[in-house]
Backbone as JSON Lines, residues from 0, in Angstrom:
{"i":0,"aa":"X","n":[82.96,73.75,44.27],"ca":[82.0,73.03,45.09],"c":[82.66,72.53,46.38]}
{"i":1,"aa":"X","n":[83.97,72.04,46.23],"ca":[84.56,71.6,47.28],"c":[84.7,72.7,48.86]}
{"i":2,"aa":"X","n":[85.07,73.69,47.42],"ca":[85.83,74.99,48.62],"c":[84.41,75.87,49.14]}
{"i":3,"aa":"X","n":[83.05,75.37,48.7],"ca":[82.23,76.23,49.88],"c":[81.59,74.55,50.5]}
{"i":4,"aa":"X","n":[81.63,73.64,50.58],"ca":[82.04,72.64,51.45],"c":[82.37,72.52,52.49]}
{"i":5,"aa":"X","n":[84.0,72.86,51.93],"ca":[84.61,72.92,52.96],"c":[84.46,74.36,54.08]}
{"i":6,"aa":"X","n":[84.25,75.28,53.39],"ca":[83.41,76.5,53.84],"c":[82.88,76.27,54.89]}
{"i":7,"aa":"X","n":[81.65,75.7,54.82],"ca":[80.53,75.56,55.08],"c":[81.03,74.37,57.07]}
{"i":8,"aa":"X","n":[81.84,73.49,56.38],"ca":[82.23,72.76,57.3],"c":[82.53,73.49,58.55]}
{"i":9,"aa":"X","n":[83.41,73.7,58.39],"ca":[84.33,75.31,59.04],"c":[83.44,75.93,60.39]}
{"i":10,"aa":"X","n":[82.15,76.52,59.76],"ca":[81.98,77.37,60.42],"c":[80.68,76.65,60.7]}
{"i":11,"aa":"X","n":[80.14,75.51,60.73],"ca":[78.77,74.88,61.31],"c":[79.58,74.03,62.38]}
{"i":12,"aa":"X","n":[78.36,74.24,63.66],"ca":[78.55,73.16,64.45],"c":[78.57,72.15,64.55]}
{"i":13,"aa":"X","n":[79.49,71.6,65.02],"ca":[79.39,69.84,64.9],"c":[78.97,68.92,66.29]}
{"i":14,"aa":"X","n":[77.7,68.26,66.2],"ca":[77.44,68.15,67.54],"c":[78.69,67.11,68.01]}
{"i":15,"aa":"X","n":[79.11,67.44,69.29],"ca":[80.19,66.88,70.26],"c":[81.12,67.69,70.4]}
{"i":16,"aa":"X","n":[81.18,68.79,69.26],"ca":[82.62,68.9,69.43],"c":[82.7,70.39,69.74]}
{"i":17,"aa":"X","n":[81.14,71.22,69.87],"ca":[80.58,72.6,70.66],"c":[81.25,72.2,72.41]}
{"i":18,"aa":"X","n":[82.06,73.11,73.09],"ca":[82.75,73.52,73.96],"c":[81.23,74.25,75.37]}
{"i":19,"aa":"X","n":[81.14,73.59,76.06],"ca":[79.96,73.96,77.21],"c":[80.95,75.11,77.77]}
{"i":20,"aa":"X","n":[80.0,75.96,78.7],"ca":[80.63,77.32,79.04],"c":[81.28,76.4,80.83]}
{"i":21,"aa":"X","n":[81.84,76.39,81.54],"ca":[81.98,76.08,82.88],"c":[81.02,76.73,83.65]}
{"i":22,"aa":"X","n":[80.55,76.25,84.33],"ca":[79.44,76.97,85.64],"c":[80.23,77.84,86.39]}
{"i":23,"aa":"X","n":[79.84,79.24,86.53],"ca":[80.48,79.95,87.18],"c":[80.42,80.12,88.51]}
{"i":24,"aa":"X","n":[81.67,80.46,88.8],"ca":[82.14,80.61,90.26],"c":[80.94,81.17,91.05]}
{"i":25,"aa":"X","n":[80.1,81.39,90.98],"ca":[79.37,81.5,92.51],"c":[78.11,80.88,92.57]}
{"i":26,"aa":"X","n":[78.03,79.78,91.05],"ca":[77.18,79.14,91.23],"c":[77.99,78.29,92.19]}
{"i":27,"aa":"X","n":[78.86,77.62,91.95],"ca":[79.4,76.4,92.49],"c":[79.59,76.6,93.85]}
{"i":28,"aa":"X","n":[79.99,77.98,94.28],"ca":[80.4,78.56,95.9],"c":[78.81,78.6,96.31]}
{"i":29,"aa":"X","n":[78.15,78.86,95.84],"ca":[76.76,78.58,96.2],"c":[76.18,77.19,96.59]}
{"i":30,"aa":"X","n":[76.5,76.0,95.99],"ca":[76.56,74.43,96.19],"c":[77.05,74.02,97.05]}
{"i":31,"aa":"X","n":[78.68,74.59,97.26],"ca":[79.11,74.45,98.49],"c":[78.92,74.43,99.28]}
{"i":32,"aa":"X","n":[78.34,76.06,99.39],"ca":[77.9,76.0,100.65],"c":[76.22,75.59,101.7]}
{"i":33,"aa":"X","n":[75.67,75.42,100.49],"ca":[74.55,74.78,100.77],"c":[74.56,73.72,101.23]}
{"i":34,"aa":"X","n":[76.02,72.28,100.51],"ca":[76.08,71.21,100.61],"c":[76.78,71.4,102.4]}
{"i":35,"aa":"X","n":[77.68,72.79,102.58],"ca":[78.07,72.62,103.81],"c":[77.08,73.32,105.18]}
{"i":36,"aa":"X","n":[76.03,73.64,104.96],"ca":[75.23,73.94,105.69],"c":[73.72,72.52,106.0]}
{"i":37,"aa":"X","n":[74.0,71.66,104.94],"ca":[72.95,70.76,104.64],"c":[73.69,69.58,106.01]}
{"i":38,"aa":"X","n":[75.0,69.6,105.76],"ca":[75.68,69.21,107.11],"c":[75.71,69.28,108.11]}
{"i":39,"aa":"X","n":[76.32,71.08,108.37],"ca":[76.0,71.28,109.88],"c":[74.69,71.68,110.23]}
{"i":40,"aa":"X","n":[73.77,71.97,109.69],"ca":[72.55,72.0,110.1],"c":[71.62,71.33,110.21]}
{"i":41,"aa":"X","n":[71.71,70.24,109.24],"ca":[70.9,69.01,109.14],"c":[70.3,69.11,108.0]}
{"i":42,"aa":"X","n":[70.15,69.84,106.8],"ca":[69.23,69.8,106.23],"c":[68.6,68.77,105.65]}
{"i":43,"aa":"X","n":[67.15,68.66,105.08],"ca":[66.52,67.75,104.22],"c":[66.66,67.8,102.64]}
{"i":44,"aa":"X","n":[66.77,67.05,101.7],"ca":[66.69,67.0,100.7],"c":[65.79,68.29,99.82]}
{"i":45,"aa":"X","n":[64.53,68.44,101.06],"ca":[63.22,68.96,100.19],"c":[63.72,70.68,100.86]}
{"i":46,"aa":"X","n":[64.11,70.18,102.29],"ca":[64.41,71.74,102.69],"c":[65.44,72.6,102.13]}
{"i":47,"aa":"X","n":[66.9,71.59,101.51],"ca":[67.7,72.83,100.91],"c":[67.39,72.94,99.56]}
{"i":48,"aa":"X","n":[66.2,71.87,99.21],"ca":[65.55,72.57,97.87],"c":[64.89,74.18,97.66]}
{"i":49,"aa":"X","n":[63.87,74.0,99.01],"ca":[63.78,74.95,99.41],"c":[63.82,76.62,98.88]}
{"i":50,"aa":"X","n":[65.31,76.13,100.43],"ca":[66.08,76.88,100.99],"c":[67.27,77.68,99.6]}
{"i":51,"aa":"X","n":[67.33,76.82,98.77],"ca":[68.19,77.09,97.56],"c":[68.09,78.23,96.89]}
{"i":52,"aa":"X","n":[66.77,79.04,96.62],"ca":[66.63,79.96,96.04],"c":[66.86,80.83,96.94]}
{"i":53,"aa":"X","n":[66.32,81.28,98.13],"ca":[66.57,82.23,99.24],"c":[67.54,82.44,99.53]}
{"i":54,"aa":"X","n":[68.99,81.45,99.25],"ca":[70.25,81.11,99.77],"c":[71.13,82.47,99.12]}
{"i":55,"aa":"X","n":[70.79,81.96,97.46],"ca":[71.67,82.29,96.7],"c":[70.8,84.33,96.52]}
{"i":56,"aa":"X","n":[69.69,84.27,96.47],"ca":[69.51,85.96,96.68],"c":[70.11,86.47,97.95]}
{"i":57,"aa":"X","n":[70.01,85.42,98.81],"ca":[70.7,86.27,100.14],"c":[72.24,86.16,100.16]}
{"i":58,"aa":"X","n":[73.04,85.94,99.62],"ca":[74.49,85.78,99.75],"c":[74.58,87.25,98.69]}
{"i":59,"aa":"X","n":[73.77,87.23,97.24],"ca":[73.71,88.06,96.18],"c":[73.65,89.84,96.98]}
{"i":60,"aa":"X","n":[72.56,89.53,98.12],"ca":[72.41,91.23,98.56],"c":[73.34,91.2,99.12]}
{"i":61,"aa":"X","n":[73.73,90.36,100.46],"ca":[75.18,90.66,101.31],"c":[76.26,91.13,100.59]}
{"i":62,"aa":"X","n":[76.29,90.76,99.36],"ca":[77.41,91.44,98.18],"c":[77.33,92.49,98.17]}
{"i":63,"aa":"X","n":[75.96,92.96,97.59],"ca":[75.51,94.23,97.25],"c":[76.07,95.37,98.69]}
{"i":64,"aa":"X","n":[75.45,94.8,99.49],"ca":[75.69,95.72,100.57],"c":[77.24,96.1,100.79]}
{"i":65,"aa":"X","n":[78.05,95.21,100.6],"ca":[79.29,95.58,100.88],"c":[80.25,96.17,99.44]}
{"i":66,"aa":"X","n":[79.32,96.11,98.41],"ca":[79.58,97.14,97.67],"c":[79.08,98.53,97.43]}
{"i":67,"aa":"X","n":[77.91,98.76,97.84],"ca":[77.28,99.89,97.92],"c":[77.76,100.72,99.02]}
{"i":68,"aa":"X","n":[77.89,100.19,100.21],"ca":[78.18,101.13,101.12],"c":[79.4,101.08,102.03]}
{"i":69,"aa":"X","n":[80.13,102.3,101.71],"ca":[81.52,102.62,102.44],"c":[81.99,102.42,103.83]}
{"i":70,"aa":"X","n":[80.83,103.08,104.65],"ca":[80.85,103.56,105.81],"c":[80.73,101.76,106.36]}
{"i":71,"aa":"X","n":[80.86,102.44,107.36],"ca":[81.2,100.41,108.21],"c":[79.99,100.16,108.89]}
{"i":72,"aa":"X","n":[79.67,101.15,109.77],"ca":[78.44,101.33,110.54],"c":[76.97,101.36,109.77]}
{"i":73,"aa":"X","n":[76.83,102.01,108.73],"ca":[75.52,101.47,108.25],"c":[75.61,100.32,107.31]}
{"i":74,"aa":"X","n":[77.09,99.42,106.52],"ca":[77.35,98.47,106.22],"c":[76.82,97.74,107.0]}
{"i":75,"aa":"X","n":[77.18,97.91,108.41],"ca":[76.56,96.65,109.31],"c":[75.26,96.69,109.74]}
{"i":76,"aa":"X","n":[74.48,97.72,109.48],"ca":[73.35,98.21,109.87],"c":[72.71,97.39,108.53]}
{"i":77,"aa":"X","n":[73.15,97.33,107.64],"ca":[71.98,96.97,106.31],"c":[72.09,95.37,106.37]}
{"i":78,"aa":"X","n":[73.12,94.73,106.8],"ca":[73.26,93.24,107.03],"c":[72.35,93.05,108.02]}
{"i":79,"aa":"X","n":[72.34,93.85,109.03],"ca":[71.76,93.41,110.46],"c":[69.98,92.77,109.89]}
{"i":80,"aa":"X","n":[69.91,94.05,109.31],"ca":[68.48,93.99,108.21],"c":[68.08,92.87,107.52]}
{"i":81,"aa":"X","n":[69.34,92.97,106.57],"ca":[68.86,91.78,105.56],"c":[69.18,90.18,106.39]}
{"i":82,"aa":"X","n":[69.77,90.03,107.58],"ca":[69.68,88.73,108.55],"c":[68.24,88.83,109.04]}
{"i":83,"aa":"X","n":[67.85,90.1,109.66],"ca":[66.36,89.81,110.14],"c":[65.4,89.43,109.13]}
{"i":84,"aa":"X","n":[65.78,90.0,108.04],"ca":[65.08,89.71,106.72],"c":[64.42,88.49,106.58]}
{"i":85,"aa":"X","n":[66.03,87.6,105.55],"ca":[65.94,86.17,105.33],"c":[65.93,84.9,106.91]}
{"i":86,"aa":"X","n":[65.69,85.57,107.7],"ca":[65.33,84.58,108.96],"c":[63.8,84.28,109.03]}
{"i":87,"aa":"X","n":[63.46,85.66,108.6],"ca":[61.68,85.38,108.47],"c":[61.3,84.44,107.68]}
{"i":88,"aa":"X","n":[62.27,84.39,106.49],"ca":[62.05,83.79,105.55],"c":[62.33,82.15,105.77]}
{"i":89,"aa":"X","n":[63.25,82.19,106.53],"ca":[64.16,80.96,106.39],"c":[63.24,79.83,107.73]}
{"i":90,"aa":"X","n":[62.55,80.58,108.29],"ca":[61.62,79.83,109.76],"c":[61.05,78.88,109.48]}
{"i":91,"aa":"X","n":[59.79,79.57,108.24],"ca":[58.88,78.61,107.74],"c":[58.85,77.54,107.27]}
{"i":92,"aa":"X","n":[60.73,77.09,106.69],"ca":[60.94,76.11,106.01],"c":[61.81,75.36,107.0]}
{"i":93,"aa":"X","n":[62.72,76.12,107.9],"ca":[63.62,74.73,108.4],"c":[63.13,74.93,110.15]}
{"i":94,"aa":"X","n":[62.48,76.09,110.53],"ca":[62.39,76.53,112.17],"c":[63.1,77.41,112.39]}
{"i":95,"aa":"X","n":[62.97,78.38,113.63],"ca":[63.55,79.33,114.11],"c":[65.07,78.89,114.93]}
{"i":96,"aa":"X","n":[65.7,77.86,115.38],"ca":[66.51,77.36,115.88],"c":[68.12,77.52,114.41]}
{"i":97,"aa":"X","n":[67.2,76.84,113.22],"ca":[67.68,76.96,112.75],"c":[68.36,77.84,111.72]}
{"i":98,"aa":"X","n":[66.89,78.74,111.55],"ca":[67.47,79.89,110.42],"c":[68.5,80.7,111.62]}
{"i":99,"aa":"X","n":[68.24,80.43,113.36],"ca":[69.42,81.43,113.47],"c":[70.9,80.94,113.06]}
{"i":100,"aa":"X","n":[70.9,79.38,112.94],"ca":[72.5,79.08,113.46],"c":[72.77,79.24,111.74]}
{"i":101,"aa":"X","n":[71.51,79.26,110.98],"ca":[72.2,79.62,109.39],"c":[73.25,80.74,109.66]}
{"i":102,"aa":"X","n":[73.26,81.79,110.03],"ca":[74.21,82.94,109.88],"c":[75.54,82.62,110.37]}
{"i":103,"aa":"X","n":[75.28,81.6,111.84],"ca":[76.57,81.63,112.48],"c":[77.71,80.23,111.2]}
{"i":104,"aa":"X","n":[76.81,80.24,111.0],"ca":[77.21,78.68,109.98],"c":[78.26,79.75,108.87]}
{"i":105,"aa":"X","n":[77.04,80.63,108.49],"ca":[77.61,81.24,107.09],"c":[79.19,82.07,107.66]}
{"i":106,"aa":"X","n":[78.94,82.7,109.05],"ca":[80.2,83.19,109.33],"c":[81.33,82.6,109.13]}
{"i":107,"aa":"X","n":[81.3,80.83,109.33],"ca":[82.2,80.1,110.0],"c":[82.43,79.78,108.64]}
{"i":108,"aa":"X","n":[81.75,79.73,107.67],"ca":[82.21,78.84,106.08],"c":[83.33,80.07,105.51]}
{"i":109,"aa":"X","n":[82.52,81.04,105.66],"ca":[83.47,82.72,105.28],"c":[84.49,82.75,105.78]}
{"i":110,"aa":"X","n":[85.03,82.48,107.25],"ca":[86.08,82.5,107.63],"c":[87.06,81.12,106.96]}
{"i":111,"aa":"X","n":[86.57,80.04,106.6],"ca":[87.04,78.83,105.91],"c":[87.52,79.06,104.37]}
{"i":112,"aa":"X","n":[86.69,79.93,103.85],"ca":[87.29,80.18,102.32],"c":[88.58,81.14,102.44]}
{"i":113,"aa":"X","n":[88.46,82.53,103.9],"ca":[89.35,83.23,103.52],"c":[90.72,82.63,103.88]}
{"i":114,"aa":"X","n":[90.52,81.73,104.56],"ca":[91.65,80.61,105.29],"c":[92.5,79.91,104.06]}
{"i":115,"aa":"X","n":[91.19,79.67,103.33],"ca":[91.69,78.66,102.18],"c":[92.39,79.42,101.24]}
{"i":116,"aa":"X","n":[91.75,80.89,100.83],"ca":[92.69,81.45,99.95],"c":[94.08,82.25,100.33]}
{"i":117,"aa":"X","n":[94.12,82.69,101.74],"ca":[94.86,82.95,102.46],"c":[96.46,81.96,101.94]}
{"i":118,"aa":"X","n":[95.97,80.51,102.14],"ca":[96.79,79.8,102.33],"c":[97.6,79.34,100.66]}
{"i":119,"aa":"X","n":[96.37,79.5,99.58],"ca":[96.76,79.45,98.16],"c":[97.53,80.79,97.64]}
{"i":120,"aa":"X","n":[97.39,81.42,98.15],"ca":[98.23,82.85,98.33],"c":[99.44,83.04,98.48]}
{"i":121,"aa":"X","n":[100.0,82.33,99.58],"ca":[100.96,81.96,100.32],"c":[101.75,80.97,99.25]}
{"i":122,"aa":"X","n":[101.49,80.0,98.66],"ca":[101.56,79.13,98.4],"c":[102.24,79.84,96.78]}
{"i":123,"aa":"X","n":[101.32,80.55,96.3],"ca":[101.87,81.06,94.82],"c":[103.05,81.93,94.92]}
{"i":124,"aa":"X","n":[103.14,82.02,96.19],"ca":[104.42,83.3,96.31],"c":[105.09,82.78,96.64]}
């Protein structure tokens, strides 16, 4: 009786002591950068609510694109796209002033991470 007990103990969960998964990395690079665009752009509470879902599909295709396609020239041709894209998108909620400086924003955060890992790089070696 003891030993399927203890069995039993073993292999049931015990609430507190179940292990949560960590939020993965591009949720959180996603927060970031929302939280760093909510900055330089101004955003509202309600607008990068928004703006939150559109954010994170549009960072998701820019991936895509630079995995799907080799060539450099229609690489940049399918971004050019998907910027005219999510600007349409992005008007209605914050203005046209702003969905443009979204991109230049996103350039400038991109160049900030590769800076940052650049430098953790450096650092491990």
């Amino acid at each position: 009786m003891k030993l399927i007990f203890i069995f039993l103990l073993c292999w049931s969960p015990l609430p507190g002591l179940t292990q949560t998964q960590p939020a993965s990395a591009p949720t959180r690079i996603h927060d970031v950068f929302l939280d760093y665009l909510t900055e330089k752009i101004k955003l509202t509470p309600a607008e990068k609510k928004q703006l939150r879902p559109l954010v994170i599909r549009y960072l998701g295709e820019s991936k895509n694109i630079s995995k799907t396609n080799r060539d450099p020239l229609l690489r940049e041709q399918e971004r050019i796209k998907l910027k005219i894209n999510y600007r349409k998108r992005f008007v209605p909620i914050i203005g046209e002033p702003r969905a443009t400086r979204f991109f230049t924003e996103e350039q400038f955060f991109r160049r900030k991470i590769r800076e940052e890992l650049k430098k953790r790089n450096v650092k491990k070696n």
